[in-house]
N, C-alpha and C positions, 0 to 999 in steps of 0.2 A: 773171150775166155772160153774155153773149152770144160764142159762138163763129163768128166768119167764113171764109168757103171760098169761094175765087175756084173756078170751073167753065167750061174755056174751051165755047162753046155752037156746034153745029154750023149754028146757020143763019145767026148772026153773027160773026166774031171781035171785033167790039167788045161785045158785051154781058156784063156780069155776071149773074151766077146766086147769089140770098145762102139761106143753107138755116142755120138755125137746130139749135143742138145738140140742144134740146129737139125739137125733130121728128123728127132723123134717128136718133136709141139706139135708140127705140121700135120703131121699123121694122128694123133691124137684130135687135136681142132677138129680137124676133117669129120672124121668120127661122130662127135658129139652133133656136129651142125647135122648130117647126114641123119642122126636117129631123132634128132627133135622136129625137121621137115616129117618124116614118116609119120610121125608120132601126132603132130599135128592136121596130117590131111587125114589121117584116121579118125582123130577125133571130129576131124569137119565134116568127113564123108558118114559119120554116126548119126551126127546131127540131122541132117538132111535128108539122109534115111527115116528117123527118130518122126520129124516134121510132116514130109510128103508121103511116107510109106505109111501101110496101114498103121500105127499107134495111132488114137484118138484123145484128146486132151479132156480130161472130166471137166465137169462146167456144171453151174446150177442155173438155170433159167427161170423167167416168168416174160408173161403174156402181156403184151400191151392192150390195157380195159379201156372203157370209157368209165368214167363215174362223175358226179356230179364235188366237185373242190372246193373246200368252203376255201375263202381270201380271210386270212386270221392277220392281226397284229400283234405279236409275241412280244413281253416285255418285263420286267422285273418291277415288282410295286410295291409301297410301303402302307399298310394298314395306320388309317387315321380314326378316331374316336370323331363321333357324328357330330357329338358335341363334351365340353370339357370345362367342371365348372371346377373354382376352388372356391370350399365352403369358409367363409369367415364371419365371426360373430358381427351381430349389428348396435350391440349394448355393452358395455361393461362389464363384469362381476365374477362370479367366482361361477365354475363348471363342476355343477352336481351329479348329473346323471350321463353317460352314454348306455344307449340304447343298441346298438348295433358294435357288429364285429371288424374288422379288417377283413378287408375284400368280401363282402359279403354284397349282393344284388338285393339294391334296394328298390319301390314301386315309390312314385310320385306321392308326396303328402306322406309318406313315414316317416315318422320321428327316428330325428339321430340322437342330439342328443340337446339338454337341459341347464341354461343358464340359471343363479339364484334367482329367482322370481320376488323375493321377497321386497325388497328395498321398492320396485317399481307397484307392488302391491298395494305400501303405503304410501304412495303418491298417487295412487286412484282414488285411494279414500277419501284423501286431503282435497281433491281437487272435485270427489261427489259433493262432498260440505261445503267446499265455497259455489258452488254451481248450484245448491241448494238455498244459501243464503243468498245471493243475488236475485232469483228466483223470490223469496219472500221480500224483498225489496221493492220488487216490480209489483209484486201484489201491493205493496204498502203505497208506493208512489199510484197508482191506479184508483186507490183508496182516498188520497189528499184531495187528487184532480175531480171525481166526484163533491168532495163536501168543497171543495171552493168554487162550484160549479153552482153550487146551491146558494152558498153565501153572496157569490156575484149576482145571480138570478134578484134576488131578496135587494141587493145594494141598490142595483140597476129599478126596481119599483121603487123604491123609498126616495129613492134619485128625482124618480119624474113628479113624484107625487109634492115635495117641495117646490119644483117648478111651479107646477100647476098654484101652489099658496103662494109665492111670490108675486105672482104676474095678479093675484087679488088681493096682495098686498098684505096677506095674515103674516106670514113670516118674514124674516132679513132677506138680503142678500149674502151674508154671510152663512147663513145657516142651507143657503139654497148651491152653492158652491161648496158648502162640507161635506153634502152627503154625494155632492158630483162626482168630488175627489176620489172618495171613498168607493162610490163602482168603480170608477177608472184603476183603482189599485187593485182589485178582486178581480177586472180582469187579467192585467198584469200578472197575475198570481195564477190563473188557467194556464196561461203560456208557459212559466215556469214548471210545475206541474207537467203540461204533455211532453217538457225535455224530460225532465228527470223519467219518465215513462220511458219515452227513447235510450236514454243512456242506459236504463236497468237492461231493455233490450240487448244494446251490444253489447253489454257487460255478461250478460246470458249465453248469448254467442261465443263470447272469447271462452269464458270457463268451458261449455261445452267444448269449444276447438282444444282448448288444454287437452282437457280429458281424453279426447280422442287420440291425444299425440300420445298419452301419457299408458293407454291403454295398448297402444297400436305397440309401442315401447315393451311393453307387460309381454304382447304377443311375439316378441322377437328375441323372451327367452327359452324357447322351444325353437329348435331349428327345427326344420322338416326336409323332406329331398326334394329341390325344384321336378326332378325327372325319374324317367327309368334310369336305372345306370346303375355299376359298379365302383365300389369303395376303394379309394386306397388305402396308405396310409395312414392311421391315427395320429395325430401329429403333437396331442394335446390332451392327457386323461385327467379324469372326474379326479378334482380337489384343485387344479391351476385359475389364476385368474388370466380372464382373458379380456382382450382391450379391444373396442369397437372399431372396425375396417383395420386391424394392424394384424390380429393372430390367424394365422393360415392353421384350422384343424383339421381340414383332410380334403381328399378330392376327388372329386365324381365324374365316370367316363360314361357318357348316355354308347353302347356297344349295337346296339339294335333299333334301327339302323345303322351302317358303318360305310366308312368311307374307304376306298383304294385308290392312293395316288400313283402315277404312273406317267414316265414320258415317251415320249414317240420322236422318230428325228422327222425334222423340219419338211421333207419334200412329202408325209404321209399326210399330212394336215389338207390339201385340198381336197385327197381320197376320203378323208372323214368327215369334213363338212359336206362334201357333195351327196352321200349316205346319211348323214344325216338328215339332210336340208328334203329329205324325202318324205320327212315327218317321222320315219322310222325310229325307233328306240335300239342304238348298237347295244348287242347282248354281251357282257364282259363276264369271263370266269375267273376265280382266284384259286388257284390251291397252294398249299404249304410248300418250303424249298422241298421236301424230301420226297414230295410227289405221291402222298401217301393219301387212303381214300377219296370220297367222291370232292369236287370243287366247287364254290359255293355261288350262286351264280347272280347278277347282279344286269345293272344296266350303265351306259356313261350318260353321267348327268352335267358337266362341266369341262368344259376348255378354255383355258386359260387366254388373258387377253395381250398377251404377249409373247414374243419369243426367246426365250433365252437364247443371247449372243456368245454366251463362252463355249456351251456345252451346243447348240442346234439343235435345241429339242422344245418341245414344247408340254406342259404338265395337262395331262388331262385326269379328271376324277370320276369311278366308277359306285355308285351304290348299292347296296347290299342290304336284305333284309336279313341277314345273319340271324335267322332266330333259333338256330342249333349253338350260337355264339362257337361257330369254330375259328372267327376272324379273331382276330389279338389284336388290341391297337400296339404299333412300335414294330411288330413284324414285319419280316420282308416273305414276296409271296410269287409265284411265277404267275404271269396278267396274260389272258389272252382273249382280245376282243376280234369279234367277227365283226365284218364287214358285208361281206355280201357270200354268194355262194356262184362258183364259175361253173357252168351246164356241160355236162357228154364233153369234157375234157378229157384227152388222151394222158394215160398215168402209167407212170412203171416204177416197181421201185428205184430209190433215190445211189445203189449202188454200180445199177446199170450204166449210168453216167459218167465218161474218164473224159479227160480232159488231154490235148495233143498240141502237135505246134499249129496245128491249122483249126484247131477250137474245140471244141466238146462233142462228145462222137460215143456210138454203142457199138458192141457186138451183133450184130442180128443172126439167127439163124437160118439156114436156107432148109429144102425140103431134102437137103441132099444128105444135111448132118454137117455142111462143112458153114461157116461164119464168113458175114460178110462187115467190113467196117462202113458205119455211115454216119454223117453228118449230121448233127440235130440242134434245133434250137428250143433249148429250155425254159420252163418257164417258172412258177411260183414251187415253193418245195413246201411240203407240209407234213411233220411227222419224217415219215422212211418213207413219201410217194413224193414221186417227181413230176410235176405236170410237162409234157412235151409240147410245144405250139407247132413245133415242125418237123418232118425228117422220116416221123415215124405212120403206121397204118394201124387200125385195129387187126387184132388179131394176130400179128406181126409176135415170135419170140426172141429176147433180147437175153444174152447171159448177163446174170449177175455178179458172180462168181467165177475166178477161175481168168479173167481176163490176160493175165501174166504170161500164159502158157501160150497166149495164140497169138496170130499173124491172119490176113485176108486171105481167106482159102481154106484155112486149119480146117482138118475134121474133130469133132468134139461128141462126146459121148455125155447124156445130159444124166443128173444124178437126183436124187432126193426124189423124196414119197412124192410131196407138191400137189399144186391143186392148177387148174386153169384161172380160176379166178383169183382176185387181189381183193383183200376188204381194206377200204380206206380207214375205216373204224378200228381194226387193231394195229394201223401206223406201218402195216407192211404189205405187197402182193405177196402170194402164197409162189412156189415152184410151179411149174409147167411137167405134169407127168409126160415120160415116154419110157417106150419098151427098152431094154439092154439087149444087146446083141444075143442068142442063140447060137451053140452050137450043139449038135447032133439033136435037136427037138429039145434042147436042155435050158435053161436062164443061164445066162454067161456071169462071167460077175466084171465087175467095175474093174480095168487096173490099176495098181495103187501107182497113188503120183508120188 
């Protein structure tokens, strides 16, 4: 099918102009292919100018230091109470007094609060009175055993002295066997006597043992604080009765000392025993999620004699003399325990470091201004410093910044105030100062990227 196009013609107005479809695509296509080649080697030939011709790519540097790396274990920990009591009455009765407030920090031996005393008052009493009358019993019985001590003495002469008249024949026989009987019965009566002595004893004994339960009872309606520690909730106010080992009236967290648990995975565990097994005390610090002032600094006291199978980790426990009580039991807390410290390690910071298909590699700079790519093997990261084990020299500057813009060779124009040194203490190296280009004896300025 044939396409028509009227063309009004500038040297006629009456003539037509007929241009065929097939003639005019061709010439169009052409066209378009022809200006996007142009179009394209311009933009490649800009590039490549852009690259190898003077422009210089800004870039932020810093210096490869030596410094000494602490080895940390980084890990999230839950704040545990040293110790955890819950107060419960030991008596019976009704709850007269509280002495203290909700959450209030109480010292060992302070009164919380005051069971009725009364009831177990009158069972001291009862029980001084019988402890008293068994006591005058033992007197009395001590009393007996004397005068039938005497009476037997007296039986026992009168006894022999009938013998003696019998065998000359003044008295019976009968009357020499009456009076035999008769010691024989007064001794009889000595023995009975040192029981009843004995028994007033134990009977002495036991009242005494009453009294003491009964007292010790008296003493257990005044609670006191086993500990230092912190109050919770009141669970129980003055007027309820409350029932021996059943009512839960409140609960005491000892905060000072305090406990940080915390797990670690599985393969760090021979690193920590073998630091430990040095006799060394590892130092653990704790601060709050928000990371907000100083962290409270403690030691690990406890590794756990197992390893947990589901998760690979293992709980260890750090202590803390929290005596600013900024630990909280129940909080979560960021943990970080040292290990050791790795000596004159080479350090940059941790943005220097990219990653390629052939492994993890920096910028270096040369003395020329232009970037060389190289190969490094990394080691521990701590904070924003990178420990390097390989690859790199002291002294050596590495871009931090600006990586995107270059290729092996790029010239780079280095930026920021900067410092030559790196402080591992505020978690970053500083920039690498150098001069900006000069022109006519003038400071040049930067170009903008």
């Amino acid at each position: 099918m044939r396409a028509w196009f009227r063309v009004r013609s500038f040297t006629s107005p009456h003539r037509k102009i007929f241009v065929t479809a097939g003639g005019l695509l061709p010439l169009a296509l052409a066209s378009l292919l022809l200006a996007g080649c142009s179009s394209g080697s311009s933009e490649s030939a800009g590039k490549k100018k852009g690259k190898k011709g003077g422009d210089a790519a800004p870039v932020v540097t810093a210096r490869v230091i030596r410094r000494d790396v602490p080895v940390d274990v980084i890990a999230v920990g839950n704040v545990e109470a040293y110790n955890t009591i819950s107060i419960r009455p030991q008596v019976n009765g009704q709850l007269m007094k509280v002495f203290i407030e909700e959450g209030d920090y109480v010292r060992e031996g302070q009164k919380l609060v005051e069971i009725d005393p009364r009831p177990l008052q009158a069972q001291v009493a009862q029980a001084d009175a019988q402890l008293a009358k068994d006591r005058a019993q033992l007197q009395q019985a001590v009393a007996n055993l004397a005068r039938d001590v005497a009476n037997e003495k007296y039986a026992r002469e009168q006894a022999a002295r009938y013998v003696s008249l019998f065998e000359q024949g003044v008295v019976s026989k009968d009357d020499r066997e009456r009076f035999s009987s008769n010691a024989d019965s007064l001794t009889q009566s000595l023995q009975a006597d040192q029981a009843a002595i004995e028994s007033a004893k134990a009977q002495i004994q036991a009242d005494q043992a009453s009294l003491d339960n009964i007292r010790l009872q008296l003493s257990f309606t005044t609670i006191s604080s086993p500990i230092d520690g912190r109050l919770g909730n009141i669970a129980v106010k003055a007027g309820n009765i409350v029932n021996a080992n059943q009512t839960d009236l409140m609960s005491l967290a000892e905060v000072a000392p305090i406990y940080v648990t915390f797990s670690v995975p599985e393969p760090r565990l021979p690193e920590i025993r073998r630091f430990m097994g040095t006799g060394n005390k590892l130092p653990v610090e704790a601060k709050s999620q928000d990371e907000s002032g100083d962290g409270e600094r403690g030691e690990l006291t406890f590794i756990d004699n197992n390893v947990d199978a589901t998760t690979g980790t293992i709980k260890l426990k750090g202590t803390f003399q929290n005596a600013d009580r900024k630990l909280w039991p129940g909080e979560f807390v960021n943990v970080s325990m040292r290990l050791t410290l790795q000596p004159n390690a080479l350090v940059v910071p941790s943005p220097a470091l990219q990653t390629g298909q052939d492994g993890t590699y920096v910028y270096v700079v040369r003395d020329d201004k232009t970037v060389e790519m190289r190969s490094v093997t990394a080691g521990i990261r701590v904070n924003d410093i990178l420990v390097i084990d390989k690859g790199l020299r002291e002294g050596e500057i590495v871009v931090t910044e600006g990586q995107l813009r270059l290729a092996p060779g790029s010239k780079v124009l280095i930026q920021g105030n900067g410092g030559a040194e790196g402080g591992i203490g505020t978690g970053a190296l500083q920039a690498v100062p150098a001069p900006t280009p000069a022109a006519n004896g003038k400071q040049g300025r930067p170009p903008q990227s």
